[in-house]
C-alpha positions in Angstrom: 16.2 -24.3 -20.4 13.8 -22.6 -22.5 11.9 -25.9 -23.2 11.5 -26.0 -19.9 9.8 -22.9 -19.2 12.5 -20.3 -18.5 12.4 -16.8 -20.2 14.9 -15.0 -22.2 15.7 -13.1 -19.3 15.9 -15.8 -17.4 18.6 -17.0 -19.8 20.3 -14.1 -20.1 20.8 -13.6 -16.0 21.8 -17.3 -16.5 24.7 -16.8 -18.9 26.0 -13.8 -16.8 25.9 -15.4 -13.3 27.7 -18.9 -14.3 29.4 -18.1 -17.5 30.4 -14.0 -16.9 29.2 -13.5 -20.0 26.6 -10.7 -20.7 24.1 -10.9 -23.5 21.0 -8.9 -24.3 17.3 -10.7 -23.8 16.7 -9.8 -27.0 19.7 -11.2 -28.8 18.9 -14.3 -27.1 15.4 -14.2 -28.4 16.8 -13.7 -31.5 18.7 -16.7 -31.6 16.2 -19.1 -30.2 14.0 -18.4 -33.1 16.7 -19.1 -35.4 17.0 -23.1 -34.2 15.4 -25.6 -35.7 13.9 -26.6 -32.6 12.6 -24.1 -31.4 10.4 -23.5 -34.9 9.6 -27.1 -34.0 8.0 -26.5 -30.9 6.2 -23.2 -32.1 4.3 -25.2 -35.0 3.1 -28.0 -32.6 2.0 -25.6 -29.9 0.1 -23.2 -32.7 -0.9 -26.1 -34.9 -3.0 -28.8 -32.4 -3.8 -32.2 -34.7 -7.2 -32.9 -34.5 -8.1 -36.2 -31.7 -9.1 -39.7 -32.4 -13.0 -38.6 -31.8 -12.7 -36.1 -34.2 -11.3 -37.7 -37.1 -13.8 -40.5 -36.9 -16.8 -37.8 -37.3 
């Protein structure tokens, strides 16, 4: 769900609605940092590689 766009909060009402089960925002951000995955996704989107054109210069 995160991948797709939704927010820690958005999690967290998630958890409680369909699974009664109440966690913080934060502990959830917490968490998500700690996946593989998710460190992943944070090193392509603050890391862009360089396009075809430019490597050629």
């Amino acid at each position: 769900m995160k991948q797709a766009g939704a927010s820690c909060a958005d999690l967290a009402e998630w958890l409680r609605v369909m699974h009664r089960c109440k966690v913080n925002r934060s502990s959830i951000d917490r968490y998500l940092k700690k996946l593989p995955e998710m460190t992943e996704l944070q090193t392509i989107a603050t890391e862009p590689q360089p396009n075809l054109f430019e490597k050629n210069r």
